[in-house]
N, C-alpha and C positions, 0 to 999 in steps of 0.2 A: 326503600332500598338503602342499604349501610354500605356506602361507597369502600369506607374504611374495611368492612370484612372481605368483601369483593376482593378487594387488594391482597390483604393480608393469603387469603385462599389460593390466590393463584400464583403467589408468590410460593406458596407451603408447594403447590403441585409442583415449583421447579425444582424448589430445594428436594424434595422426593424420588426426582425423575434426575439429579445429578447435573441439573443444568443450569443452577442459580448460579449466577457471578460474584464473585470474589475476589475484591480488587487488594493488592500487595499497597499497603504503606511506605514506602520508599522515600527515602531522603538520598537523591542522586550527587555527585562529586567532581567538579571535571576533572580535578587532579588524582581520582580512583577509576573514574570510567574502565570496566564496567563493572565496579564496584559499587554497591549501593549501601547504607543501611537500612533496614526493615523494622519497623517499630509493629509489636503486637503486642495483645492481652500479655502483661507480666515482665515484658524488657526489650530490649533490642537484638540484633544479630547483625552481622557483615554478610553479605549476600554477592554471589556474580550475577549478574545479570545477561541472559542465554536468549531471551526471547524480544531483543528491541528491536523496534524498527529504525533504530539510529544504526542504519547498516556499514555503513564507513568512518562514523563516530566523526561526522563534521559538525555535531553541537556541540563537541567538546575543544575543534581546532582551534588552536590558539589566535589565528588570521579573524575566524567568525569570531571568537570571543569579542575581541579589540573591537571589531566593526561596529557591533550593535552597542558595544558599552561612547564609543565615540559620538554612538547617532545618538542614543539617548539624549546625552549632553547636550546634542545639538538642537534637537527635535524634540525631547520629551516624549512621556509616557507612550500616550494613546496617539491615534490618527486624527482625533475630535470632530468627523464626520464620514459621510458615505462619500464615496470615489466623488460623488456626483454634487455633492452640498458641504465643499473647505476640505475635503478628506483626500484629496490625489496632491501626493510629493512628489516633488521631480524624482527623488531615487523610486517609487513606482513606475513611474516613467524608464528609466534607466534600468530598472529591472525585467520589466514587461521586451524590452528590446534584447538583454541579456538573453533571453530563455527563448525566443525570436531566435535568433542567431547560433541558439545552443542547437534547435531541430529545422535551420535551414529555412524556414517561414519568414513570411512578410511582417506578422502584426501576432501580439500575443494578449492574452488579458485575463488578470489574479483574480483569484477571490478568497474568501477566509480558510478554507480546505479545499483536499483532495473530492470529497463527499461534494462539496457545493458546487465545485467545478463541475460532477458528473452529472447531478441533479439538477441544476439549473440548465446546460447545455442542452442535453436530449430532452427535457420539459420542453425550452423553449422551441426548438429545433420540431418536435411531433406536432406542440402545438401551432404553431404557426407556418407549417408547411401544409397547403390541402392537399388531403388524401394523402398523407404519406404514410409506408408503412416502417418501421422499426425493425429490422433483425437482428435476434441481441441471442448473442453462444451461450449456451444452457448455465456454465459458469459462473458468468457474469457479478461483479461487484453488487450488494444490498444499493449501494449509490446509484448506479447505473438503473437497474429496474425498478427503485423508485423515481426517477425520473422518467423515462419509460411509463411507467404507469400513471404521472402524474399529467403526462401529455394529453392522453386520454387517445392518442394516435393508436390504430392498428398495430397491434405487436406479434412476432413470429418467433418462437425461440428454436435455435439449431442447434443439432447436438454438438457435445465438447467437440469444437479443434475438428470439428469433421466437414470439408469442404465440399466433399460431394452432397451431402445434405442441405448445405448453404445456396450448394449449384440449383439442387433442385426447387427449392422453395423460392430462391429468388423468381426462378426462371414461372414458378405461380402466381407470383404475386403480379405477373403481364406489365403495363403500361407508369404503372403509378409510381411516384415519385418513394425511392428509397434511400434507408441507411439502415449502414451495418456497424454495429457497435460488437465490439471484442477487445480483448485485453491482452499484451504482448507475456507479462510472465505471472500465471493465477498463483494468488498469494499462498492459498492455505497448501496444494499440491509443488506448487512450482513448478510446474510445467510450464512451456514458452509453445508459443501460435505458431502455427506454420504461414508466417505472415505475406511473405510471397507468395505462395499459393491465394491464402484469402483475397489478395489486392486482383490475381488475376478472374478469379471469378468476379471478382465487383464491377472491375472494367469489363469484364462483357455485359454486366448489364446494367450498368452506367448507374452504380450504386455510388452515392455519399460513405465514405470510410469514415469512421471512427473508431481510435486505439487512443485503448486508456494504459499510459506506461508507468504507471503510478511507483511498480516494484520494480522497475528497469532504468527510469532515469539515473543519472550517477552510476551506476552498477556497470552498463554494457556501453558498446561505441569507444569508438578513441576519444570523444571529448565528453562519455559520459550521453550523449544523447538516447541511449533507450538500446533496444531490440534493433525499433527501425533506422536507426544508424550502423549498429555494427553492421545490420544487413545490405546497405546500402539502396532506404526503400522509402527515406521519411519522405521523398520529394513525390512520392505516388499517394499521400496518405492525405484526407482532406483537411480532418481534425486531429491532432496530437492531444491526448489530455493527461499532465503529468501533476506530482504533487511538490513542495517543498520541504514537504515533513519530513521524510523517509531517509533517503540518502545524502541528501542537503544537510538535513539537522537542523532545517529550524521549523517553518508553520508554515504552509497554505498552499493552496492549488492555481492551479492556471489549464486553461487552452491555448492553442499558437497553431495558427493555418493564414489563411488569407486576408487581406486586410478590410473584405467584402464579411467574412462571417465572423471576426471577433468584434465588429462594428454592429452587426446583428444582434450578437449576443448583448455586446453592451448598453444596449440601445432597447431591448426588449426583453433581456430575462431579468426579472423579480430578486433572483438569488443574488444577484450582483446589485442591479438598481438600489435596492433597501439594505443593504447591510456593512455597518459600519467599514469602513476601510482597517487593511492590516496595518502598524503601526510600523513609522517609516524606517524605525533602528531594525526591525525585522526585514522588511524588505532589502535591506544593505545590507545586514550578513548573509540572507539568502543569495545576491546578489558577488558577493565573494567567494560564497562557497562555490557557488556556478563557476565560474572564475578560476577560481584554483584548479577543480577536478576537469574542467578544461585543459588543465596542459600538467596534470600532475595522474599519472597512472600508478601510484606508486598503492596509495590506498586501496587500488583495486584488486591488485594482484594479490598482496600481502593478504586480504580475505580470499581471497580462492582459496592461498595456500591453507589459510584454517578451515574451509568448507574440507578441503580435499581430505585433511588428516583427522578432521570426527568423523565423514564416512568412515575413512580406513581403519579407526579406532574403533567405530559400531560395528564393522562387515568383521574384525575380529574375535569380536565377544558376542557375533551370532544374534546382534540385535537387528531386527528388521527396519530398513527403513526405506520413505520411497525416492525410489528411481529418478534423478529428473537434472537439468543442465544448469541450473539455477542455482540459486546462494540461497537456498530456501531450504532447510533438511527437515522432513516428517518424519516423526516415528507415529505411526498410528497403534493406537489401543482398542477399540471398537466396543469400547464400552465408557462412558459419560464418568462413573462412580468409581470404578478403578482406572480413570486416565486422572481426575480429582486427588486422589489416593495415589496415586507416585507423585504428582505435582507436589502436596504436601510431605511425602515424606523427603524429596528433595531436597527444599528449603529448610525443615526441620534437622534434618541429620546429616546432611552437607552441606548445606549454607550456597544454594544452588537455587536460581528462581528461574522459570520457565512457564508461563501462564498454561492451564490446561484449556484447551480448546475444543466445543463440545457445539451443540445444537443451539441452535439457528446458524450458527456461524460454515458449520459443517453439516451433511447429514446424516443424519441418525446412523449411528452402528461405524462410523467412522473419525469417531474421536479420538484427538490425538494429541501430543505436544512436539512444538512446533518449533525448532531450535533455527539459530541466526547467527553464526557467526559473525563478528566484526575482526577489523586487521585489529584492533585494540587488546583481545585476547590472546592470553602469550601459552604456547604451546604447553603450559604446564597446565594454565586450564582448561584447554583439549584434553587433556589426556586423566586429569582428573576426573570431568564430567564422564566420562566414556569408564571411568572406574567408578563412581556413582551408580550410572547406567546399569550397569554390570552386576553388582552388589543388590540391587532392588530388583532386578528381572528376576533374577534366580529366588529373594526372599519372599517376593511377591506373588513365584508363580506365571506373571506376565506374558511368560514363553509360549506358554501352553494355551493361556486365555485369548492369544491373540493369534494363533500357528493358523 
């Protein structure tokens, strides 16, 4: 067998089917955020950048800047081992109690991502629980149900956000020891859980909660705590599972619940056990940015007000987009090759980047791009994207291919 053809083959079938990746060269700025350069075949360009997950632009705060350039200094590069062998800093210490204290919890505990926090968590948790079974919302993160399926535990998936579904299948699965894993706002749609409801079904049957607030931490709560803050619910929730990538703006994941299961997990999951620790200048701007968006709402607001005015600039020019409570805006295209095909001509003819968002990621027939406002974006580039928008739907035809 020719390994290399293999490859190359089914590579060709994605590139065919509109759903190979193509990642943007970028050289990012923090004194242009969210401006980038873009380097391709032939020269350069200036680009906005529309689709980050640096949703409040706290990699660019001046506070986390300082932080991590001071820890450097003090600390150096790397962590130079696992949590477990030289690699735990006291500011991981200090930080693990920050994000504790951010959702109301006993005990918290990092690891190198949002992905590894999910993965290693419900691995450990199916595998080392007997008999237990896994209820994971049809939704659900790639992280979350490869862990899930790495447990090798019994798994149940319930439809989206639908609690009487949840009611019923709990209520089958009789005696055995459960958890219910769901997510407070799903990234690709943006919709948010009806998370009160889900907790009351769990307490009636004495299910283990797990919420992954990955795209909520920072964003929602007075102190930025999630969903289950604003709603006044973290204290019902068993597992919190949030990231530091996203609205933090720097790297990595954590859990924060009781001081009985982050001691489990550190004690028995692999994903943490074996992998290098985060490096401790990271941990302290993480650890600041917490901190800040703790008692500073100012970041928050000021991105609403740009979520709220590209709605009103797309529901203008009669572009469709979806419906939802979040700082998440889809415009879906339902087609792989022409959602590719606006992305590029974006970037090419306005200087406008927006990743297209296609299969696996999404499914099939519902590809789209996926815009993110930050407060960093100033109302001119609102309103020029939204004239972008505008000028491509109509030359595209888009209107019609996607009605």
């Amino acid at each position: 067998m020719s390994f290399d053809s293999y490859f190359k083959n089914q590579i060709e079938l994605l590139k065919t089917g509109g759903n190979y990746r193509y990642f943007a060269d970028l050289e990012k700025r923090i004194d242009k955020f969210p401006l980038a350069t873009n380097r391709f075949e032939g020269g350069t360009r200036e680009v906005t950048v529309w689709c980050s997950n640096d949703y409040l632009g706290m990699g660019q705060h001046p506070k986390v800047i300082k932080a991590m350039q001071d820890a450097v200094l003090r600390y150096g590069a790397g962590a130079g081992g696992t949590r477990n062998i030289s690699g735990t800093n006291h500011d991981h210490l200090l930080l693990e109690s920050e994000i504790a204290d951010l959702h109301g919890k006993e005990s918290a505990l990092l690891f190198t991502s949002g992905y590894v926090s999910n993965w290693t968590t419900l691995a450990t948790l199916g595998a080392k629980i007997s008999d237990v079974v896994i209820l994971s919302d049809a939704n659900n993160h790639a992280s979350m149900i490869e862990g899930i399926r790495q447990s090798r535990a019994d798994k149940v998936i319930w439809s989206h956000n639908d609690v009487r579904d949840l009611d019923r299948k709990l209520a089958a699965c009789g005696d055995r020891p459960k958890i219910v894993a769901f997510e407070s706002v799903y990234s690709m749609d943006g919709d948010i859980a009806p998370v009160s409801e889900i907790l009351d079904v769990c307490e009636k049957y004495q299910a283990l909660t797990y919420l992954d607030e990955v795209h909520a931490v920072g964003m929602y709560g007075k102190h930025g705590g999630g969903i289950s803050e604003r709603e006044g619910l973290a204290h019902r929730i068993d597992i919190i599972e949030g990231t530091l990538g996203k609205a933090f703006g720097c790297m990595g994941g954590y859990i924060t619940g009781s001081t009985e299961v982050c001691d489990f997990i550190r004690s028995f999951g692999s994903g943490f056990i074996f992998t290098t620790a985060l490096p401790a200048s990271i941990a302290v701007a993480a650890r600041t940015s917490i901190s800040h968006l703790k008692m500073s709402n100012k970041e928050r607001l000021v991105q609403r007000e740009k979520v709220a005015r590209l709605r009103a600039g797309l529901d203008a020019v009669n572009i469709p987009h979806m419906q939802n409570e979040s700082h998440i805006v889809p415009v879906i295209i339902k087609d792989p090759v022409k959602t590719k095909m606006l992305a590029d001509y974006l970037m090419e003819q306005f200087g406008i980047y927006v990743q297209p968002i296609n299969y696996p990621t999404v499914p099939k027939g519902t590809e789209r791009l996926r815009f993110t406002p930050s407060p960093l974006h100033t109302d001119a580039d609102v309103d020029y994207l939204v004239s972008a928008m505008s000028n491509l739907w109509s030359q595209c035809a888009l209107s019609r291919a996607v009605a």
